[in-house]
C-alpha beads as a LAMMPS data file, in Angstrom:
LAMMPS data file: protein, C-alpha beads

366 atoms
365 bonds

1 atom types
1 bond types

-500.0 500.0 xlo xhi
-500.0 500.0 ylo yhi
-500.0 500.0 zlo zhi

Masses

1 110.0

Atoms # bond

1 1 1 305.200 -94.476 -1.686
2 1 1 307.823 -95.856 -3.298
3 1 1 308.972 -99.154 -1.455
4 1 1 311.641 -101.808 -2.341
5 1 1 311.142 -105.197 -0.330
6 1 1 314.020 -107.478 -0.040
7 1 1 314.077 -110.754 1.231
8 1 1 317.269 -113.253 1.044
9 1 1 315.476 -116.165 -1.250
10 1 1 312.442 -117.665 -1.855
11 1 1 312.929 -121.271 -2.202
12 1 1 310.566 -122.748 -0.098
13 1 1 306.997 -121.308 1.568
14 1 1 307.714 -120.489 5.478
15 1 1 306.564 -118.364 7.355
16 1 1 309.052 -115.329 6.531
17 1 1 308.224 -115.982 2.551
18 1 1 304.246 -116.190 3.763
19 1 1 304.930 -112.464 5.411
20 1 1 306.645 -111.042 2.773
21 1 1 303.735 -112.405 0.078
22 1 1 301.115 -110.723 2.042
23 1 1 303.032 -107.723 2.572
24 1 1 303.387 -106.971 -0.863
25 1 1 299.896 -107.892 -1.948
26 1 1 298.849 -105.667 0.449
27 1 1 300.876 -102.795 -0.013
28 1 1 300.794 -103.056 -4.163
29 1 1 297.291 -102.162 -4.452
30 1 1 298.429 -98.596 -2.395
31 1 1 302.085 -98.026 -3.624
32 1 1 305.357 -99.074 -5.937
33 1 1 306.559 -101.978 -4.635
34 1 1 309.387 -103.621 -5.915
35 1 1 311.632 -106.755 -4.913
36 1 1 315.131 -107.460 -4.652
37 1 1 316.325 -111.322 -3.332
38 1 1 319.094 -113.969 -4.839
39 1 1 316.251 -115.750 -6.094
40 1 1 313.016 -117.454 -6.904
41 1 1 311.633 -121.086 -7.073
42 1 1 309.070 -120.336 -9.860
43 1 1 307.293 -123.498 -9.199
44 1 1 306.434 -121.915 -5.853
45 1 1 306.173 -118.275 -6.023
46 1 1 304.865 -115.832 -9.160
47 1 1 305.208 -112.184 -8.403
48 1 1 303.062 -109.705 -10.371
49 1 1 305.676 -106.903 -9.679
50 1 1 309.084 -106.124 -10.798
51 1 1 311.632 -108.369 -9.318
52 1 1 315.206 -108.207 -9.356
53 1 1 317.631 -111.621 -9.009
54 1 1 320.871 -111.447 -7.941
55 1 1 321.751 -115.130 -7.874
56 1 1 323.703 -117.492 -5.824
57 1 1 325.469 -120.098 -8.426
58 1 1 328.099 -120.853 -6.052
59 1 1 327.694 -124.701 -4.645
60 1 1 330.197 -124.114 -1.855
61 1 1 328.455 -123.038 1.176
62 1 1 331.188 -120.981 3.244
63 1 1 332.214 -118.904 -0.171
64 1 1 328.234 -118.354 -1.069
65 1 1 327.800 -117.179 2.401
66 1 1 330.402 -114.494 1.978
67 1 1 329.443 -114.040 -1.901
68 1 1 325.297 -113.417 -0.853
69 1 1 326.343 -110.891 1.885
70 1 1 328.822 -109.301 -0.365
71 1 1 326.051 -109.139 -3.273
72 1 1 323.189 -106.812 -0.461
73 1 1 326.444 -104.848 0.553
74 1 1 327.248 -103.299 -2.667
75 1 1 323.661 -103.147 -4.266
76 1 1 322.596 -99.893 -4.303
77 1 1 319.161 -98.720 -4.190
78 1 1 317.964 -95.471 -5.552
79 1 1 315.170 -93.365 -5.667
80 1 1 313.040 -95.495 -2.876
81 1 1 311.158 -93.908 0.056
82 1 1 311.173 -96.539 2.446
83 1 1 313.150 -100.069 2.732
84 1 1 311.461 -103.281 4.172
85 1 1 313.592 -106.090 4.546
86 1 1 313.911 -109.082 7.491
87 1 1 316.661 -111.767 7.889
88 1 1 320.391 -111.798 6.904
89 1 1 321.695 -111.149 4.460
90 1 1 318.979 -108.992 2.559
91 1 1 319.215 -106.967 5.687
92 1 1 322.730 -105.820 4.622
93 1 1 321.523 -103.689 2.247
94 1 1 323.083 -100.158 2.072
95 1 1 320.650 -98.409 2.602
96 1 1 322.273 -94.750 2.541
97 1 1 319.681 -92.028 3.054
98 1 1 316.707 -94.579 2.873
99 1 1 314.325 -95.352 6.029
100 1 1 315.442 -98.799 6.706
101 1 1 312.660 -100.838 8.159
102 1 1 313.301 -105.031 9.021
103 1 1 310.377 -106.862 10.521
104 1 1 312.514 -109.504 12.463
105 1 1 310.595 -112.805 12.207
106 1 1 313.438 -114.874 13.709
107 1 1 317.194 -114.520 15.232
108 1 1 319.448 -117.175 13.802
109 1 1 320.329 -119.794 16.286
110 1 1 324.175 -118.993 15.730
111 1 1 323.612 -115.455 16.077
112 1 1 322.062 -115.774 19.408
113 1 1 323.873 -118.555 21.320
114 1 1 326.709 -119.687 18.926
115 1 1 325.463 -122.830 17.619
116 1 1 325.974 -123.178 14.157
117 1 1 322.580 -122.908 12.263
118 1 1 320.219 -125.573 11.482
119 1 1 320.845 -126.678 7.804
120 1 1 321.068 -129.937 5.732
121 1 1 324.785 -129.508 5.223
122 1 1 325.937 -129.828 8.726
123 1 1 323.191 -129.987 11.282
124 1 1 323.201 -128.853 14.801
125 1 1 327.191 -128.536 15.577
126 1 1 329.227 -126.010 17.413
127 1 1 329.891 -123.291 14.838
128 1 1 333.689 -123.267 15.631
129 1 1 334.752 -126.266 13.498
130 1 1 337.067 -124.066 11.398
131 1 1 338.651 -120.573 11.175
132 1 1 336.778 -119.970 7.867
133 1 1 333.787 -121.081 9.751
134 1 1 334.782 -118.275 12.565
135 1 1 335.629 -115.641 10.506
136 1 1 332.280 -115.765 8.663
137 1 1 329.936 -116.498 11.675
138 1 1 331.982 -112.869 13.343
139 1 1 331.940 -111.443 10.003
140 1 1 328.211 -111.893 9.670
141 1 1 327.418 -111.091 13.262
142 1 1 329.197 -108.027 12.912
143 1 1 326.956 -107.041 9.993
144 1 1 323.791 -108.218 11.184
145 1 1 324.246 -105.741 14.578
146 1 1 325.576 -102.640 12.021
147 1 1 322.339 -103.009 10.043
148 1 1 319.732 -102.864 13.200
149 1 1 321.713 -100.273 14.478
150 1 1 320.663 -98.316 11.481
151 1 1 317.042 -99.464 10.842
152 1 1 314.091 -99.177 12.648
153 1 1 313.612 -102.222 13.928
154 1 1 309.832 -104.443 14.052
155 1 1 309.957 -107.925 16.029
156 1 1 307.086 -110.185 15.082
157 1 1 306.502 -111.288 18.987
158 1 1 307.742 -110.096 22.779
159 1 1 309.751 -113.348 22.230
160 1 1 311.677 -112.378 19.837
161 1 1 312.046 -108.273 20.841
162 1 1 313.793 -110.138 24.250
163 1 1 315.780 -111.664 21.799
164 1 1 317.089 -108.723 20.029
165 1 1 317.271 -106.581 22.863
166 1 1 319.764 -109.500 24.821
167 1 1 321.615 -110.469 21.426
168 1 1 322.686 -106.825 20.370
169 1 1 321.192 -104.114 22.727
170 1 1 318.522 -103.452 19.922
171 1 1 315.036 -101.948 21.119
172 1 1 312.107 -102.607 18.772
173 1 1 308.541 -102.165 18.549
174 1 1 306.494 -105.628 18.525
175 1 1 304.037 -106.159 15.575
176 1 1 302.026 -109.667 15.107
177 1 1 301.710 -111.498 12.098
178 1 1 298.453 -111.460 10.035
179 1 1 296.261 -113.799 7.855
180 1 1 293.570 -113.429 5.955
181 1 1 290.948 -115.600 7.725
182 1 1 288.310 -116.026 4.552
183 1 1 290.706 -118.573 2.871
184 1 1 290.727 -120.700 5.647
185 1 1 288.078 -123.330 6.154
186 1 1 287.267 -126.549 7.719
187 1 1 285.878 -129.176 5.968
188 1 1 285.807 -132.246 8.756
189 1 1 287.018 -133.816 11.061
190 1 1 289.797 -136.358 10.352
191 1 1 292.154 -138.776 12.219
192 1 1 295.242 -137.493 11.481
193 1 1 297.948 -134.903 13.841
194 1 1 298.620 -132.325 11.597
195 1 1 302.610 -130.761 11.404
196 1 1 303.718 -127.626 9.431
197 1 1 306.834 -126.612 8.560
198 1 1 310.485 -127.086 6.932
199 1 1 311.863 -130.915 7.881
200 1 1 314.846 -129.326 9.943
201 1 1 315.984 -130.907 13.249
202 1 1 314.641 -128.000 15.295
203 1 1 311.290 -128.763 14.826
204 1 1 311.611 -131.844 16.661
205 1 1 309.111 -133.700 14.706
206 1 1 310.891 -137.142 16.265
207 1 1 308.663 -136.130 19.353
208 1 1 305.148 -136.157 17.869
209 1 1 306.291 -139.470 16.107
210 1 1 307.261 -141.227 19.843
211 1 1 304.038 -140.283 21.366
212 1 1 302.570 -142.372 18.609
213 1 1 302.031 -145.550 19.909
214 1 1 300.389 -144.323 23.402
215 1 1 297.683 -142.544 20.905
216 1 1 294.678 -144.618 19.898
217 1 1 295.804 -146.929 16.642
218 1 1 293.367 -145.243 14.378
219 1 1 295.456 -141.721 14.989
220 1 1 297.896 -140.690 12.373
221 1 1 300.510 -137.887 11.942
222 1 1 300.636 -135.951 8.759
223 1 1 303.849 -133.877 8.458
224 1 1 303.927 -131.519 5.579
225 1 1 306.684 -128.971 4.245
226 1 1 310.426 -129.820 2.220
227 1 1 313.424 -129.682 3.719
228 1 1 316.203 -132.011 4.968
229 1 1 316.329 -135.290 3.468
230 1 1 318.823 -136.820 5.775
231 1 1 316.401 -135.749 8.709
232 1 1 313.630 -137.349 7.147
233 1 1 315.497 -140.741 6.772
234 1 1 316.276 -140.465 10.153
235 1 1 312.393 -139.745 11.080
236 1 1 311.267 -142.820 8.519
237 1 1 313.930 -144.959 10.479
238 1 1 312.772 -143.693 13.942
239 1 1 308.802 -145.012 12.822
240 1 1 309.842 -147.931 11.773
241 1 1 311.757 -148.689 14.859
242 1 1 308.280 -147.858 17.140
243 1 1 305.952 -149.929 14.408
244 1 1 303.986 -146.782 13.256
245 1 1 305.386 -146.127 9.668
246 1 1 302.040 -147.492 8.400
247 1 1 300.949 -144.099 10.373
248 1 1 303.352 -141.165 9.778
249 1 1 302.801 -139.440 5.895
250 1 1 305.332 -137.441 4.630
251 1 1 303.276 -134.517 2.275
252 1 1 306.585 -132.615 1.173
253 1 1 306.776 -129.434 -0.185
254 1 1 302.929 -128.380 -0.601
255 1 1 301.537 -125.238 -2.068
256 1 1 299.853 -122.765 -0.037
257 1 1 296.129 -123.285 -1.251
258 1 1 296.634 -127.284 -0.939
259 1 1 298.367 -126.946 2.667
260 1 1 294.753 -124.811 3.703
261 1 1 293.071 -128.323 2.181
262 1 1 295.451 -130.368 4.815
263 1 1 294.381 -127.861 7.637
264 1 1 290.682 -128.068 7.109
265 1 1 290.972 -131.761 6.653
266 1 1 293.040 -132.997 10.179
267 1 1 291.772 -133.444 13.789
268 1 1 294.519 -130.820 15.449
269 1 1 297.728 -129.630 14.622
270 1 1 300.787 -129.836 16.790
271 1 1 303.740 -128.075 16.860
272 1 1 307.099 -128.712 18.867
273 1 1 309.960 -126.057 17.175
274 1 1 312.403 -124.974 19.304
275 1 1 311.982 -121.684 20.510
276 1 1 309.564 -120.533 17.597
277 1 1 309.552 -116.756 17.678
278 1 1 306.343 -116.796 16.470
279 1 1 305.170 -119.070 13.846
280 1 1 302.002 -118.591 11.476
281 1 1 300.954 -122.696 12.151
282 1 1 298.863 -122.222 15.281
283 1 1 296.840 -119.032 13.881
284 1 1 296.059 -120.804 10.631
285 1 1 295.030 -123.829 12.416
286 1 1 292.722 -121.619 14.446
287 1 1 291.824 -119.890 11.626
288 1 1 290.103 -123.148 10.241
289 1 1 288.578 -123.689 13.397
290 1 1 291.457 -126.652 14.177
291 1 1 292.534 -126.840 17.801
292 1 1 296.451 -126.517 18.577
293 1 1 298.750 -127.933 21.026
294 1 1 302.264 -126.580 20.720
295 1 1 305.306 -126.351 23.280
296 1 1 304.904 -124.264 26.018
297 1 1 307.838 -121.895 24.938
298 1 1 309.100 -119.173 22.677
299 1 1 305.834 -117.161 20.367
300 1 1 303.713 -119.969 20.801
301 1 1 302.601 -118.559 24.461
302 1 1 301.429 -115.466 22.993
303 1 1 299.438 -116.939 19.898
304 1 1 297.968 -120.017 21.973
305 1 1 295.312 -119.350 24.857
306 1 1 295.821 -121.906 26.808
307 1 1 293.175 -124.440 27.315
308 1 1 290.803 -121.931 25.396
309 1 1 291.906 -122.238 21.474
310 1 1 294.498 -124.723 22.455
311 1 1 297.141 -126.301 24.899
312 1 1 300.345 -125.960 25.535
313 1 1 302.424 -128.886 26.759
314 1 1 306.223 -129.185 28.171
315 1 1 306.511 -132.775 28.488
316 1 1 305.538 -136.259 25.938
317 1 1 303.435 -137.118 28.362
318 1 1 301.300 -133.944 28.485
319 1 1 301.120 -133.810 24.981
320 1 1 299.716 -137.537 24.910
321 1 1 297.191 -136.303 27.633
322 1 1 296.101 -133.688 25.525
323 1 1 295.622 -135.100 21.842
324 1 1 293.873 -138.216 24.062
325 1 1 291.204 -135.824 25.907
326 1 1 290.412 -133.948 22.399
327 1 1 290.299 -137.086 20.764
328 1 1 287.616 -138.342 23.474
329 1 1 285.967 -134.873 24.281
330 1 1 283.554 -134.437 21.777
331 1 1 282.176 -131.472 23.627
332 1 1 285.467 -129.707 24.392
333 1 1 286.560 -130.335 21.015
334 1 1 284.006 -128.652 19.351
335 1 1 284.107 -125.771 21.823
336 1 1 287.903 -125.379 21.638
337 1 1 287.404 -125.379 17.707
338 1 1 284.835 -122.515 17.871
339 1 1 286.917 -120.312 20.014
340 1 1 289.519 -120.723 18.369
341 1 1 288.348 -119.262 15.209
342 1 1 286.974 -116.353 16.931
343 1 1 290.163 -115.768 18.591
344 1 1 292.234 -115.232 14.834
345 1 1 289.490 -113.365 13.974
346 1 1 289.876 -110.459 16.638
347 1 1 293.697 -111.000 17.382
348 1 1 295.511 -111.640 13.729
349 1 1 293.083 -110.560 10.865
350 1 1 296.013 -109.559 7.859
351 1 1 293.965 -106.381 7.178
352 1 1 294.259 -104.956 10.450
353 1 1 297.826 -106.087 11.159
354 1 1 298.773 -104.563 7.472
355 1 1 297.222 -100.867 8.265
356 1 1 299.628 -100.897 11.417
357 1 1 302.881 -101.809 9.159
358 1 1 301.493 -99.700 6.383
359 1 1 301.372 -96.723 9.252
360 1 1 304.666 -97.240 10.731
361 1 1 306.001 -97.125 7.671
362 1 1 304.683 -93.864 6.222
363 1 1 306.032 -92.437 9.020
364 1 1 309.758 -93.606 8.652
365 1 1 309.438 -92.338 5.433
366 1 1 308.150 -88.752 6.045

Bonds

1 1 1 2
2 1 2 3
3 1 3 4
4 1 4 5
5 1 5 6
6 1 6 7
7 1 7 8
8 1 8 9
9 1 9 10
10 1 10 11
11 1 11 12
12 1 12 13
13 1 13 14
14 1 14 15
15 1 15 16
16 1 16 17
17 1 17 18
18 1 18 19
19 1 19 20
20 1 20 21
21 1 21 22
22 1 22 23
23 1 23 24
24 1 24 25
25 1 25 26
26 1 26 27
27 1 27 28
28 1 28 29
29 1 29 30
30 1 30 31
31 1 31 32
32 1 32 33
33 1 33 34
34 1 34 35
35 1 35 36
36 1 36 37
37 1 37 38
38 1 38 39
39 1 39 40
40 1 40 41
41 1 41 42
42 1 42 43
43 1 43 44
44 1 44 45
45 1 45 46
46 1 46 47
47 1 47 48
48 1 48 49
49 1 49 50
50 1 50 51
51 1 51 52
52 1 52 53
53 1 53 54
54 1 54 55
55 1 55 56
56 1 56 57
57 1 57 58
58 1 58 59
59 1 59 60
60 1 60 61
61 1 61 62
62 1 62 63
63 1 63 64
64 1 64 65
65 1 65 66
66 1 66 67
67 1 67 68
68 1 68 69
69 1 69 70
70 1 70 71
71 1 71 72
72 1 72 73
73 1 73 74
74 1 74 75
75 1 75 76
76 1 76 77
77 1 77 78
78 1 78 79
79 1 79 80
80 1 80 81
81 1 81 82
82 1 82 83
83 1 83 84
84 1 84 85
85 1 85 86
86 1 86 87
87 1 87 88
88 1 88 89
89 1 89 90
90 1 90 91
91 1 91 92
92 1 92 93
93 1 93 94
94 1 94 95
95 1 95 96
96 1 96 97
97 1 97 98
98 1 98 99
99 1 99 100
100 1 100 101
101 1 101 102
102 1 102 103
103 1 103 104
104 1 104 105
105 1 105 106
106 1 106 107
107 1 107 108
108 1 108 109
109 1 109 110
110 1 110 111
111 1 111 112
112 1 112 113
113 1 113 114
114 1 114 115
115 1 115 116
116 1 116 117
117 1 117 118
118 1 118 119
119 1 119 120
120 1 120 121
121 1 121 122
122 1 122 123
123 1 123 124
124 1 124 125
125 1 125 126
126 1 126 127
127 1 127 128
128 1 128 129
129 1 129 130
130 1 130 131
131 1 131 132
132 1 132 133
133 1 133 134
134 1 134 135
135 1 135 136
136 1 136 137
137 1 137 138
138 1 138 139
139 1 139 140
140 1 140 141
141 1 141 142
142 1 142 143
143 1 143 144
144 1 144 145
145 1 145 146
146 1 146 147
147 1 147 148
148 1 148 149
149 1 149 150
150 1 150 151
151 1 151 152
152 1 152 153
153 1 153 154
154 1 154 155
155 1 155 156
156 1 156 157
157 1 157 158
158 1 158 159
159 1 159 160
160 1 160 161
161 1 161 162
162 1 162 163
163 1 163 164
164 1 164 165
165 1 165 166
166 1 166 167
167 1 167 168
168 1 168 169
169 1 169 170
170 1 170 171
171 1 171 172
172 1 172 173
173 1 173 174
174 1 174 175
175 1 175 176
176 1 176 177
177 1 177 178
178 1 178 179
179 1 179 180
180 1 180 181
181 1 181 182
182 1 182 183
183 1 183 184
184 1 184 185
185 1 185 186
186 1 186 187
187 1 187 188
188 1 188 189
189 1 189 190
190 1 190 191
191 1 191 192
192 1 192 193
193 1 193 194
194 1 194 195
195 1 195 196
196 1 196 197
197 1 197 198
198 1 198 199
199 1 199 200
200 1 200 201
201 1 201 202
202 1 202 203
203 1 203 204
204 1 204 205
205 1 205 206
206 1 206 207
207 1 207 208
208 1 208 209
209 1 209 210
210 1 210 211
211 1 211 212
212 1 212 213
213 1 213 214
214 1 214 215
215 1 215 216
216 1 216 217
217 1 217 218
218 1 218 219
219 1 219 220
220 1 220 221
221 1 221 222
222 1 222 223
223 1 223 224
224 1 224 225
225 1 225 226
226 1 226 227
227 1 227 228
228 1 228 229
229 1 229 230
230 1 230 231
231 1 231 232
232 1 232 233
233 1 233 234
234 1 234 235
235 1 235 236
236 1 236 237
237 1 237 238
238 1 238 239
239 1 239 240
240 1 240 241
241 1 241 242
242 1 242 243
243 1 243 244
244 1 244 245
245 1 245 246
246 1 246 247
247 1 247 248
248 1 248 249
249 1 249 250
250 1 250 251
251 1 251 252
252 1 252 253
253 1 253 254
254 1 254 255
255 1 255 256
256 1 256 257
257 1 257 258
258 1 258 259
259 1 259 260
260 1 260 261
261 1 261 262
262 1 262 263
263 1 263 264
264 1 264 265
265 1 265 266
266 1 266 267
267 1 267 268
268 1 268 269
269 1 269 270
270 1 270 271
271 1 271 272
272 1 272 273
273 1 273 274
274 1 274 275
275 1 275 276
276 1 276 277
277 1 277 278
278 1 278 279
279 1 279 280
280 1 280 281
281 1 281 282
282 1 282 283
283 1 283 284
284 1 284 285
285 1 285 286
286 1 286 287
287 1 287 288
288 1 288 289
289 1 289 290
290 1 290 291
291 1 291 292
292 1 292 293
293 1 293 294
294 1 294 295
295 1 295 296
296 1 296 297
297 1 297 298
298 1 298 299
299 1 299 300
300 1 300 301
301 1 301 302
302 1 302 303
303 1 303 304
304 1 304 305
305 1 305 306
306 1 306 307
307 1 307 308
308 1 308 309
309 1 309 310
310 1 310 311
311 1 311 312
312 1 312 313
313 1 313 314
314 1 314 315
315 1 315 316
316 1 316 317
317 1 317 318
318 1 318 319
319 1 319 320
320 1 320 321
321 1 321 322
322 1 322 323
323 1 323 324
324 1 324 325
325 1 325 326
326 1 326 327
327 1 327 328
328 1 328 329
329 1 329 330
330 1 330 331
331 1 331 332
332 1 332 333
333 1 333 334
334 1 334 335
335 1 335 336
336 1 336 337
337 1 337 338
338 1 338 339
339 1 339 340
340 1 340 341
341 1 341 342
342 1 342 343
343 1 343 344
344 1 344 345
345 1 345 346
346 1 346 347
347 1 347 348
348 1 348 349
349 1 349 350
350 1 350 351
351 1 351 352
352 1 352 353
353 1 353 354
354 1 354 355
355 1 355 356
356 1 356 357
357 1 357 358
358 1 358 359
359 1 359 360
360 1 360 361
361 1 361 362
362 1 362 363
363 1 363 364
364 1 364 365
365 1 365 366
């Protein structure tokens, strides 16, 4: 087969880049694959197949919003057999007589409730500040819905199908996430909470940083991943404030194989994003035989057994409860840690979860 990937930009390593990396190493070794995005941080990515840029110069965020969308609208792609694409606004892409597949990994907060969506420019605000602001976040909407009404549409969790389904009236068919479990390791055991993902507001690190103080002193947090600097400053201020700066480290931006060093390396990982339709954190924890605790809410209740690879918590108190009985448990910490690798193993191994895509998409294409 002959398959074009698009994805809207690759400018930092989450989990919807992670997806689309594996996806085409995996496919490439069977089939074409090429990729079409705005563009590519070359310090983070190198792709070993043909890659087209179509750039996104523009500084101003409302006219780049409409310029990006405008750019997928009028590409046209030729001679492909199948499509794969996720988020807005590579989704737009006119995909005339093409199977269009998107693997939804997430529904944009604005897109499902109408709050404007988390970014460093203006935070978490109603998106109805302006009429520009109105007439894009319709505009959009109104393109987002016409393209899954044309694709055939793969949610990454039975979160986010629900989401989908109540946000446009969109059925889909529920595929996991995969990784491949013989990178990941563990080395020891360390004294520091491990935290994954972009510094944005919805991943309320603020939380693991107040439970802090009621954790034994030698107990750090280790937050790793780019992103806003204003919410850092405000995170920074907020440890400073509870007198635990001396333990809260700031990684930044981290490439994949030295993140895998910072999994193997901590005691657990917690996570606390807001409604996180999935999330590949908690399997790669358990992958490296690292015990989770993440919110009870969103894809975290279908990647996290309960009180068998993990815990989930709904409260700071629970969560203090549980890093304080690992930490103290040496027996349930070890057998949380073995489970837990066992569990990836069976549930999220890439191979496996790549033969399914691989399969549904042969037959859109046929």
């Amino acid at each position: 087969m002959f398959i074009l990937v698009t994805n809207s930009r690759f400018a930092t390593y989450g989990g919807t880049e992670r997806f689309v990396c594996d996806f085409i190493n995996y496919m490439k070794k069977k089939h074409d694959v090429n990729l079409l995005t705005l563009s590519v941080d070359k310090k983070l990515f190198d792709f070993d197949i043909p890659v087209m840029e179509l750039g996104e110069p523009i500084r101003n965020f409302e006219l780049r919003t409409i310029t990006n969308c405008l750019k997928f609208l009028n590409y046209k792609p030729e001679k492909f057999d199948a499509i794969m694409t996720g988020l807005a606004p590579s989704s737009f892409i006119n995909s005339n007589t093409i199977p269009l597949i998107q693997y939804r990994h997430t529904m944009r907060f604005d897109f499902v409730d109408g709050r404007w969506n988390f970014h460093q420019y203006k935070g978490i605000k109603a998106f109805y500040e302006t009429p520009m602001d109105s007439l894009i976040y319709r505009w959009e909407k109104y393109l987002d819905r016409s393209s899954l009404k044309r694709s055939f549409v793969v949610a990454n969790s039975v979160f986010t199908k629900k989401r989908l389904k109540k946000t446009y009236g969109v059925n889909s068919t529920v595929k996991y996430y995969g990784i491949d479990t013989s990178k990941f390791y563990s080395k020891s055991k360390g004294n520091f909470i491990l935290n994954v993902g972009r510094l944005w507001q919805d991943k309320r690190v603020e939380e693991i940083i107040e439970v802090l103080p009621h954790l034994p002193a030698e107990i750090k947090l280790c937050q790793v991943g780019g992103g806003s600097e204003k919410y850092k400053k405000k995170l920074l201020d907020l440890a400073k404030r509870l007198k635990v700066s001396d333990r809260v480290i700031f990684a930044g931006e981290t490439p994949y194989n030295e993140m895998i060093k910072f999994y193997s390396r901590c005691f657990c990982v917690v996570q606390d994003t807001m409604e996180e339709d999935f999330g590949y954190v908690p399997i790669e924890a358990m992958a490296c035989g690292k015990p989770v605790i993440c919110r009870n809410e969103g894809g975290y209740k279908e990647t996290v057994a309960d009180g068998k690879t993990g815990f989930l918590f709904n409260s700071k108190n629970q969560l203090v409860e549980k890093i304080s009985t690992l930490f103290s448990d040496t027996s349930m910490y070890r057998r949380v840690a073995k489970k837990a690798r066992v569990y990836v193993k069976k549930n999220f191994e890439l191979r496996d979860r790549m033969k399914d895509l691989e399969e549904l998409i042969k037959n859109q294409a046929s």
